[in-house]
C-alpha positions as CSV (number, residue, x, y, z in Angstrom):
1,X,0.0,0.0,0.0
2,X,1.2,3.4,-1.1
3,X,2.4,6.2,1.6
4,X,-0.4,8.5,2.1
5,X,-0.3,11.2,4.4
6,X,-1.4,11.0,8.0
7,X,-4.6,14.4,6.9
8,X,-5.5,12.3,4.4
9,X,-6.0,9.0,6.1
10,X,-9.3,7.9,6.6
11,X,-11.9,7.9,9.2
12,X,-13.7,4.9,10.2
13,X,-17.5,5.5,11.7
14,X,-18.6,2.7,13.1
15,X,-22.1,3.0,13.4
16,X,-23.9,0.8,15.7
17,X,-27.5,1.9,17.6
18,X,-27.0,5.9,16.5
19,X,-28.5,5.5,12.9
20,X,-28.5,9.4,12.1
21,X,-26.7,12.2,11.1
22,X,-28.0,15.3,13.5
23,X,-26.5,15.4,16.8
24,X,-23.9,12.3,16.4
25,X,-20.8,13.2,18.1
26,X,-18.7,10.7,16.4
27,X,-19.9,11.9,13.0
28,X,-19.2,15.7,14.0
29,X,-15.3,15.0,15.3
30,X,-15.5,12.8,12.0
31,X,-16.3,15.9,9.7
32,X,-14.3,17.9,11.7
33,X,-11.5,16.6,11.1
34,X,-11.4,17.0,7.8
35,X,-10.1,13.8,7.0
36,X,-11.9,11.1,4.3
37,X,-14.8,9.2,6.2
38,X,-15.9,5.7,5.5
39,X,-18.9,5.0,7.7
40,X,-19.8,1.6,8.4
41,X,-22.0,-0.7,10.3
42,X,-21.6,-4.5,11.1
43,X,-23.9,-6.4,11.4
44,X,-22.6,-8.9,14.3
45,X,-22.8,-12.4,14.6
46,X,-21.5,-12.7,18.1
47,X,-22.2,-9.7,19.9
48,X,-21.2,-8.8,23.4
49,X,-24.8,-8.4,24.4
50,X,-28.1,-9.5,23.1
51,X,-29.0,-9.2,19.0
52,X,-32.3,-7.5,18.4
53,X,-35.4,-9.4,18.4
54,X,-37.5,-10.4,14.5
55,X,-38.9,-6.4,15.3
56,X,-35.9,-5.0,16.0
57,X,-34.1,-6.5,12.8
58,X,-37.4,-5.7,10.8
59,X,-36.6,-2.1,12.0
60,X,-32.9,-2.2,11.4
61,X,-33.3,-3.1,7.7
62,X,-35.6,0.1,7.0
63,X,-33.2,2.2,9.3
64,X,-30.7,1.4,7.4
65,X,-31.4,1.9,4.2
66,X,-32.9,5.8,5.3
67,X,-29.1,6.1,6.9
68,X,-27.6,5.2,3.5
69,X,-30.0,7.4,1.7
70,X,-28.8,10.2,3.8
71,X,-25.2,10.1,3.7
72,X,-25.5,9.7,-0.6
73,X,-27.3,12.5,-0.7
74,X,-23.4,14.4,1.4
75,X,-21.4,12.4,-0.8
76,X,-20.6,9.7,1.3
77,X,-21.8,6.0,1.4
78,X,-22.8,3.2,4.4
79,X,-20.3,0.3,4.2
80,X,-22.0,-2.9,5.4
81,X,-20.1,-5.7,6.4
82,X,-21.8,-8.8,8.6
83,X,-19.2,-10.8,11.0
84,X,-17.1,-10.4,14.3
85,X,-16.6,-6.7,14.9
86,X,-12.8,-6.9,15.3
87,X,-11.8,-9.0,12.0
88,X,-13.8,-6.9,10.4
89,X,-12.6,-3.8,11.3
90,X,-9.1,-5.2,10.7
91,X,-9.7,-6.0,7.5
92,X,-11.4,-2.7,6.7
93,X,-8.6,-0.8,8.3
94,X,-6.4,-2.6,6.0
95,X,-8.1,-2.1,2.6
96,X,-8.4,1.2,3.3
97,X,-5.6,2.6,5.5
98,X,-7.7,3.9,8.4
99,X,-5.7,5.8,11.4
100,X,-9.2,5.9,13.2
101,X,-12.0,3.9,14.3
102,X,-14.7,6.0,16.2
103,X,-18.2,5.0,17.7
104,X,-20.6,6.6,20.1
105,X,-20.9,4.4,23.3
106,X,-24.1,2.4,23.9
107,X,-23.9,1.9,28.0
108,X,-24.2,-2.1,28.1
109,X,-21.8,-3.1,30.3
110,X,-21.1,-5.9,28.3
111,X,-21.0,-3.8,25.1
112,X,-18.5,-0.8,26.7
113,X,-16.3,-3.7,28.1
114,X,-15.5,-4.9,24.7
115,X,-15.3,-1.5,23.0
116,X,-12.5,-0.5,25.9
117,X,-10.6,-4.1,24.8
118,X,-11.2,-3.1,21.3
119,X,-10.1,0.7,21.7
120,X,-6.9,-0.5,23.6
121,X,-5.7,-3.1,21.2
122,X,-6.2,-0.8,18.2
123,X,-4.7,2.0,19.9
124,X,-1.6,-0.4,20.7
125,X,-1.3,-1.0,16.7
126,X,-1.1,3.0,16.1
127,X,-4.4,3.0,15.2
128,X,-6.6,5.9,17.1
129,X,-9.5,4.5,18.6
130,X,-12.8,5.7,21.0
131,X,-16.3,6.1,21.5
132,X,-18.3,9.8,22.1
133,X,-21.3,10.2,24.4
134,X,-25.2,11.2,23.2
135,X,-27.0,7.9,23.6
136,X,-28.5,9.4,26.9
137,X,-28.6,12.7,28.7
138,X,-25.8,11.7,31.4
139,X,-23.2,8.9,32.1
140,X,-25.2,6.2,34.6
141,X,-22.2,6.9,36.2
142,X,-22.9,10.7,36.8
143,X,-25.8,10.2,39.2
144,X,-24.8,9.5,42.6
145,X,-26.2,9.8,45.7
146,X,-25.0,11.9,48.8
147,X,-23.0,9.1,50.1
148,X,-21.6,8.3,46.6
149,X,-23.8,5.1,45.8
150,X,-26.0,4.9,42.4
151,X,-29.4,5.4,42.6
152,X,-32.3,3.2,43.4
153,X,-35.6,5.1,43.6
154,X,-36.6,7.0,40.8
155,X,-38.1,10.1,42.0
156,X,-34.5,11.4,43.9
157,X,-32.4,10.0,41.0
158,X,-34.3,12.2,38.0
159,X,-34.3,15.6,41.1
160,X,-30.5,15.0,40.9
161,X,-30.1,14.1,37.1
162,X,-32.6,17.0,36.1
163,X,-29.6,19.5,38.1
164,X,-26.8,17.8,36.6
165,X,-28.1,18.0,32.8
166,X,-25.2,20.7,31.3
167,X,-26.2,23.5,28.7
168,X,-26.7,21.4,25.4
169,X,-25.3,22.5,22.4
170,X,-26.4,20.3,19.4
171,X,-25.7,20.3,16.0
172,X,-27.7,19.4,12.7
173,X,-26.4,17.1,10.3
174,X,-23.2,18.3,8.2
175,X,-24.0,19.2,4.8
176,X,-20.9,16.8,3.0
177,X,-19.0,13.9,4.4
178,X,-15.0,13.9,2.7
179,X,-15.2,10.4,0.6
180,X,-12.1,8.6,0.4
181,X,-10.7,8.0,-2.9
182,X,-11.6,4.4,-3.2
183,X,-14.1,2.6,-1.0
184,X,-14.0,-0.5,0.3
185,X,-16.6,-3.5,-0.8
186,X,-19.6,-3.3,0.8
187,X,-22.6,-6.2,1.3
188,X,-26.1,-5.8,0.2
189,X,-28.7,-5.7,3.1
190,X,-31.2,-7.4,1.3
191,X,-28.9,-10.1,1.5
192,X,-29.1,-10.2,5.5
193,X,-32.5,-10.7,5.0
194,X,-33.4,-9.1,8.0
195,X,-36.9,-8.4,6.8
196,X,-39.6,-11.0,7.6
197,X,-41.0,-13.8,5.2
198,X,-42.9,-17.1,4.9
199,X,-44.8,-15.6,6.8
200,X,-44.2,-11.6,6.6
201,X,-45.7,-10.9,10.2
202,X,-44.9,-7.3,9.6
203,X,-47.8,-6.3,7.6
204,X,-49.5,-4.0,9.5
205,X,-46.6,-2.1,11.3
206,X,-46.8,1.6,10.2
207,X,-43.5,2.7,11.1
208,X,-41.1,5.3,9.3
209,X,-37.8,3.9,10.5
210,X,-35.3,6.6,9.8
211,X,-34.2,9.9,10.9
212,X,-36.9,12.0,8.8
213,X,-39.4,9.6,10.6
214,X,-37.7,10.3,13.8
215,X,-37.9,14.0,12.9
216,X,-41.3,13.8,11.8
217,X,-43.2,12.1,14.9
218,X,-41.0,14.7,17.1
219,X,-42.7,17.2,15.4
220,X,-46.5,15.8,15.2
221,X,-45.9,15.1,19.1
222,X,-44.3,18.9,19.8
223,X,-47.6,20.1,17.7
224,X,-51.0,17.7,18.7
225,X,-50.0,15.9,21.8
226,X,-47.4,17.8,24.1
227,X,-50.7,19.5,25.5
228,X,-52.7,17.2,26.4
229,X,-50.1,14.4,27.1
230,X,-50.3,13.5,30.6
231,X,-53.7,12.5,30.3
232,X,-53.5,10.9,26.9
233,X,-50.8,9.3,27.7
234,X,-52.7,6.9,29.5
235,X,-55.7,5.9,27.1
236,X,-54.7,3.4,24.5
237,X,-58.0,4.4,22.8
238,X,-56.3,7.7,22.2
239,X,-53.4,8.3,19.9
240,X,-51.8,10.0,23.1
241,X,-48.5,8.5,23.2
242,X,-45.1,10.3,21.6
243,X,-43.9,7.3,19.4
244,X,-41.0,8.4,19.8
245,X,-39.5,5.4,21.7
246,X,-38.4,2.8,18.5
247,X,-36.6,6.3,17.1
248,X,-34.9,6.6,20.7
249,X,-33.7,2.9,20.6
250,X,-32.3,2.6,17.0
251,X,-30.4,6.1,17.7
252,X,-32.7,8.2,14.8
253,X,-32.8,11.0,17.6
254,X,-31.3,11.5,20.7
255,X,-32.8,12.3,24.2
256,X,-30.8,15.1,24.1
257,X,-32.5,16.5,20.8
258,X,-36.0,15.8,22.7
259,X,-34.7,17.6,26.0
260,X,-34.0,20.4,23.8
261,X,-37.1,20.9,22.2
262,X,-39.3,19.9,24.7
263,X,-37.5,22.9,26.8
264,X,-38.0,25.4,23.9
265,X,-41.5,24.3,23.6
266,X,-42.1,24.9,27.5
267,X,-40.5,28.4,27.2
268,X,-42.4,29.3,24.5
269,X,-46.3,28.1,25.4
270,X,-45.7,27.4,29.1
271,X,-46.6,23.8,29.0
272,X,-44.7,23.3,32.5
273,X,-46.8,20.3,33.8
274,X,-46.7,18.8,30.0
275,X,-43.2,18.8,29.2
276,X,-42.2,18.1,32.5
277,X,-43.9,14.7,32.8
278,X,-42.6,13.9,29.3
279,X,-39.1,15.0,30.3
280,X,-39.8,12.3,33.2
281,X,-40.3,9.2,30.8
282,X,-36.7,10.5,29.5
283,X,-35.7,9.9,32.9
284,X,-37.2,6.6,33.8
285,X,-34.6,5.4,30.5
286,X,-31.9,7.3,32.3
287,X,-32.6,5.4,35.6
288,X,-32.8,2.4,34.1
289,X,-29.7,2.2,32.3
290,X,-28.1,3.1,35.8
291,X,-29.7,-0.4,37.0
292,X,-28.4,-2.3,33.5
293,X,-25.0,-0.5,34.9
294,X,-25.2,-2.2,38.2
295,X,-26.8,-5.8,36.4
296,X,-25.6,-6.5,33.4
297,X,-27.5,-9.1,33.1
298,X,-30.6,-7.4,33.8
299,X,-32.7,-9.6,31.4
300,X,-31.7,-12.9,33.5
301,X,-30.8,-12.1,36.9
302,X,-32.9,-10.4,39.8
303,X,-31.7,-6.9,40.3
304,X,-33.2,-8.1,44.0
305,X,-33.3,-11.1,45.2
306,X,-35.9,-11.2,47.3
307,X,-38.5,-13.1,45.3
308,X,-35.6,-15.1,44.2
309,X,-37.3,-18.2,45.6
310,X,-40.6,-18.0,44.2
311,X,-42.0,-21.2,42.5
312,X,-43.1,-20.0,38.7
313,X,-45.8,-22.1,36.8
314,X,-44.9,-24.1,34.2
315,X,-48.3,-24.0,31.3
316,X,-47.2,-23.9,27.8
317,X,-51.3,-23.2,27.1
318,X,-51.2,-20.4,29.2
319,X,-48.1,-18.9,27.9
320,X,-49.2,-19.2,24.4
321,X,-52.9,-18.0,25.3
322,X,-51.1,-14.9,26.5
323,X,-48.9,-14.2,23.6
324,X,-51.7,-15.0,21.4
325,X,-54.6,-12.2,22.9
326,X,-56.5,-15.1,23.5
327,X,-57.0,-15.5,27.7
328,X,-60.4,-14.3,27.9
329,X,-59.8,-10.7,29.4
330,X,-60.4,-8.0,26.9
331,X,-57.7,-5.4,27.7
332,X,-55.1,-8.0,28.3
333,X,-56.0,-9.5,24.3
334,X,-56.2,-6.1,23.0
335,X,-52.9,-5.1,23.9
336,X,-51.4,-8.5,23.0
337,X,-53.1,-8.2,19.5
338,X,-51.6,-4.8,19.4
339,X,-47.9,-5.5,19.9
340,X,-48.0,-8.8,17.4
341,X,-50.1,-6.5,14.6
342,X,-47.8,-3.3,14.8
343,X,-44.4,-4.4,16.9
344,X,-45.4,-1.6,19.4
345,X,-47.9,-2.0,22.4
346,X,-49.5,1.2,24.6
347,X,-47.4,1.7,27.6
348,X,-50.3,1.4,30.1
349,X,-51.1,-1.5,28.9
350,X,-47.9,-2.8,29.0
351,X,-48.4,-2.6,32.2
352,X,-51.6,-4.5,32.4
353,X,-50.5,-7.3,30.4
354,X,-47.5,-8.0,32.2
355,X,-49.0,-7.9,35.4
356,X,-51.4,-10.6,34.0
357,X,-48.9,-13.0,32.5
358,X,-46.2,-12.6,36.4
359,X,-49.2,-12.5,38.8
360,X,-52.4,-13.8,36.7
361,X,-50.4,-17.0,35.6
362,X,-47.5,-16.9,38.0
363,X,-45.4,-17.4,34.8
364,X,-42.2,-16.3,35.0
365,X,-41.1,-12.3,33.9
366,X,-38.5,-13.5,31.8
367,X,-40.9,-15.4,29.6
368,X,-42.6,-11.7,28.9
369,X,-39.0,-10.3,28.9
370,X,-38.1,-12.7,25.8
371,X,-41.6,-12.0,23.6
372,X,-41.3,-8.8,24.5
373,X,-38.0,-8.3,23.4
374,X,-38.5,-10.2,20.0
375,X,-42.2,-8.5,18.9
376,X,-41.5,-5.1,19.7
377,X,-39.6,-2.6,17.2
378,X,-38.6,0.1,20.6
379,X,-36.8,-3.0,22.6
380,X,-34.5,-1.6,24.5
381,X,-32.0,-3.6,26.7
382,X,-32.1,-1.4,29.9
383,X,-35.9,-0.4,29.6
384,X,-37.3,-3.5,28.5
385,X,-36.2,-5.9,31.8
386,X,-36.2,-2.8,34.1
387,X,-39.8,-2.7,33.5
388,X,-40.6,-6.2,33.7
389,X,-38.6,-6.6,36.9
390,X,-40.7,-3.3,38.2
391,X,-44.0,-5.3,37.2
392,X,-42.5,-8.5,38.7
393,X,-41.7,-6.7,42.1
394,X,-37.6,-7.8,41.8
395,X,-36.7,-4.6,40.4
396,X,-35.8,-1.2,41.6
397,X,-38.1,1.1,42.9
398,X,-40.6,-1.5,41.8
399,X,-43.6,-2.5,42.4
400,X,-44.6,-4.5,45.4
401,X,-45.5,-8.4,44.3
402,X,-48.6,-8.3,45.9
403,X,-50.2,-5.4,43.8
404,X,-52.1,-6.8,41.4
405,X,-53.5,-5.3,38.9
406,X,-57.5,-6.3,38.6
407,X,-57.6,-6.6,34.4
408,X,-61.4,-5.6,34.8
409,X,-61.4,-2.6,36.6
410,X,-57.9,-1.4,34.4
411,X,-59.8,-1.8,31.1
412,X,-63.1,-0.1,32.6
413,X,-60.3,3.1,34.0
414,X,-57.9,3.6,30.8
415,X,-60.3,2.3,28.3
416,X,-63.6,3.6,29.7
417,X,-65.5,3.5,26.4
418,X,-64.0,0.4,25.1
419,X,-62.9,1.4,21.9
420,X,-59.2,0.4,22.3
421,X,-60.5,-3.2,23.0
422,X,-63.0,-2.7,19.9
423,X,-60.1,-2.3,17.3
424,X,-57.6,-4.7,18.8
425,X,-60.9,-7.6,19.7
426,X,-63.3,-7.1,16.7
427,X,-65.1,-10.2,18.2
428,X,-66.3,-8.1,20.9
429,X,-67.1,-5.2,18.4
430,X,-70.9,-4.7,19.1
431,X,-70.4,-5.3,23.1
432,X,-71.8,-3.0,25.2
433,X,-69.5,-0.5,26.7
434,X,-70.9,-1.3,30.2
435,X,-69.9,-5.0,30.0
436,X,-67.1,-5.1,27.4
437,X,-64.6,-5.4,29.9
438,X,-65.8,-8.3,31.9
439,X,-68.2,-10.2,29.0
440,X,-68.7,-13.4,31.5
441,X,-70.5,-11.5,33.8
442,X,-73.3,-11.1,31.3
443,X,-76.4,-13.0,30.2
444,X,-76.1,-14.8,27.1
445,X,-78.7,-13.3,25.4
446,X,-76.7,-9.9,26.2
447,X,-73.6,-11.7,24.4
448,X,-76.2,-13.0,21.8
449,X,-77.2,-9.4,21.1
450,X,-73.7,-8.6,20.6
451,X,-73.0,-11.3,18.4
452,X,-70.7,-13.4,20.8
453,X,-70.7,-16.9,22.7
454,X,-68.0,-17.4,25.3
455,X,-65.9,-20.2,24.5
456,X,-67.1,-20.5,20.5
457,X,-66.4,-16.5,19.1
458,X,-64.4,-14.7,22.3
459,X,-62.7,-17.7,24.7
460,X,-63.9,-17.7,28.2
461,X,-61.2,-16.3,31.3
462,X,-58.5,-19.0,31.6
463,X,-58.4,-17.7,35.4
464,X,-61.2,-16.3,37.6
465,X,-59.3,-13.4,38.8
466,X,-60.1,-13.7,42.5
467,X,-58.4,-17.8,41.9
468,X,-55.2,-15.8,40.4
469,X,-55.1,-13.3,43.2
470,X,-55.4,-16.0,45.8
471,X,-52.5,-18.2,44.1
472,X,-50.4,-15.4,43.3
473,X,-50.4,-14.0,47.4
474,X,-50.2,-17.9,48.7
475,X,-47.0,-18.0,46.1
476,X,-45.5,-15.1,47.9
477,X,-46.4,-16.3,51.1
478,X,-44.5,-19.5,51.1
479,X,-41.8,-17.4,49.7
480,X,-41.4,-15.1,52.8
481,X,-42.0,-18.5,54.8
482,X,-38.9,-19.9,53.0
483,X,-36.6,-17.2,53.4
């Protein structure tokens, strides 16, 4: 290889979750340096933490096509390259003479730990190597308490975050990447096959994967549902909720972009109560990649173990009649129905339906963990098992095991008319609102008038709640007796 001067040796941008141009610090030193830039992501086959779900990869194909699209249009192009990360980073320092390898961090222990071994043996060879910051508002490792300890109740953690949050100033996306004077071979994504077939189960998401789409739901959220959010929020009926979270986990905007313009937005209409609870849902990601800091493996392992000894059910009917929308309780099959039909599910009723599958079933969290993490497109490896553990009463700041959540009386609060359960259970699309929650406690000529029979159209409760609530307690119980 010929002699080429150190200014113009190229750049290599290693692209990982951060799948945008605005506001990525790796990309701006990039630019800045003036120096030819080969961006490139790798598509692993052993990563240091978990590979995204059939969603997430559905997502990832879209993403990055948009990324590439982006960067043509500056002159540049996305190098795709599937493999072990370090072999293939050698070999693409090689082809193309790179003197640096930059990335922006992603926070999973198991993910930095590798990056530091990576950084250190490229760094060893001559070869400049590190990751920048953005994929949250503050390193986990920022927020202490008084007596220098991490965090582990929300409410204190996101008082001290919100004061330690620095002035941010972000930049847009740079209006021409340098190209180097030959690129290196790149693979074709449709060969990764990442998006779903025999069967394509992914017909009715209605996602914009991208940064534009990132951009775009930003702005319909900043302009029709900042307002009224904190109610909305909580009505799956209502198309209340930001949809901004699959954007936030592929790195198509950061929280720091949404800070940002949430805070103008406040200053400028005085939305105080509005932004502020949507600056809180930031937080809870915060706070939860502070507990993935302390667990790595968050997904597996109790981040307490006091439940540790609890005796799960085993029912593979039960497990499937949950993942299915099929256990006889309207809100709990809506929402199921939801996340299979459009890889995203309403964040209250997240709530419900986990609840249902720990406590209802007494199946174990990290069987919701795993389908949650392969259906939806926004899984995220700190959020997702934080908030199953909260649910499952093993996680921080969570939720005590013996609060359980009556399916009946959650569907009549957040989905008083019933119209969330009417789009998601057409079966139970003529049901009266005053019964549509709770359709065995009913006449059958009421279901008759509705078109349904229990067990034949709609399938009858595969638990009598108060049966579930007495198990689940008596399951605890013998727990504390044990310990």
């Amino acid at each position: 290889m010929a002699t080429v001067p150190d200014a113009d040796r190229p750049i290599l941008l290693w692209f990982r979750r951060d799948l945008r141009l605005a506001d990525n610090l790796a990309l701006q030193a990039a630019v800045a340096s003036k120096r030819p830039v080969v961006p490139v992501f790798i598509l692993e086959d052993d990563p240091p933490v978990r590979g995204p779900g059939g969603a997430g990869l559905w997502w990832l194909d879209k993403s990055l096509r948009a990324l590439t699209a982006e960067l043509e249009t500056r002159g540049s192009r996305l190098v795709l390259r599937r493999g072990e990360a370090r072999p293939v980073l050698d070999a693409l320092i090689e082809q193309t003479g790179a003197a640096s390898v930059l990335w922006n961090r992603g926070y999973e222990p198991g993910l930095d730990a590798r990056d530091q071994a990576l950084a250190e043996t490229l760094q060893a060879r001559g070869v400049e190597a590190c990751g920048c910051e953005g994929k949250l508002l503050l390193d986990p490792g920022a927020v202490r308490t008084k007596t220098g300890g991490p965090y582990g109740v929300f409410t204190p953690f996101w008082r001290t975050a919100s004061e330690l949050i620095p002035p941010l100033d972000l930049q847009g996306p740079p209006k021409a990447v340098r190209a180097p004077e030959a690129w290196p071979q790149s693979e074709a994504s449709a060969d990764w096959k990442l998006h779903p077939t025999n069967p394509d189960w992914s017909e009715g998401f209605d996602w914009t994967p991208g940064e534009a789409g990132a951009k775009a739901s930003l702005r319909a959220f900043l302009d029709h549902k900042l307002e009224t959010y904190p109610h909305d929020r909580d009505r799956p009926a209502l198309d209340g909720s930001s949809r901004l979270s699959p954007h936030l986990t592929w790195g198509e905007i950061t929280p720091r972009q949404l800070y940002c313009a949430v805070q103008a937005r406040l200053a400028a209409h005085g939305l105080e109560s509005q932004a502020q609870k949507f600056l809180s849902e930031l937080g809870w990601r915060e706070f939860d990649y502070g507990l993935l800091a302390q667990q790595p493996a968050l997904h597996r392992e109790p981040f307490k173990r006091t439940l540790s000894g609890l005796t799960w059910r085993t029912s593979a009917s039960d497990l499937e009649a949950w993942r299915g929308g099929r256990t006889g309780y309207p809100i709990v099959d809506a929402g199921m129905r939801q996340l299979w039909t459009l890889g995203w599910m309403h964040n209250r009723v997240r709530l419900i339906t986990s609840s249902f599958l720990v406590k209802h079933l007494l199946i174990d969290w990290r069987e919701g963990e795993a389908w949650f993490w392969d259906c939806l497109v926004d899984a995220d490896p700190a959020n997702n098992p934080a908030n199953w553990q909260w649910i499952a009463g093993t996680g921080a700041d969570a939720q005590p095991f013996f609060r359980i959540f009556n399916p009946v009386t959650q569907g009549e609060k957040f989905d008083p008319s019933g119209d969330y359960v009417r789009q998601w259970v057409p079966e139970l699309a003529k049901a009266d609102r005053r019964w549509i929650h709770a359709p065995w406690s009913v006449s059958e000529a009421d279901l008759a008038k509705a078109g349904v029979a229990l067990g034949r159209d709609y399938p009858k409760p595969i638990v009598a709640h108060e049966v579930a609530r007495a198990r689940a307690l008596e399951a605890l119980r013998a727990t504390r007796q044990a310990a």
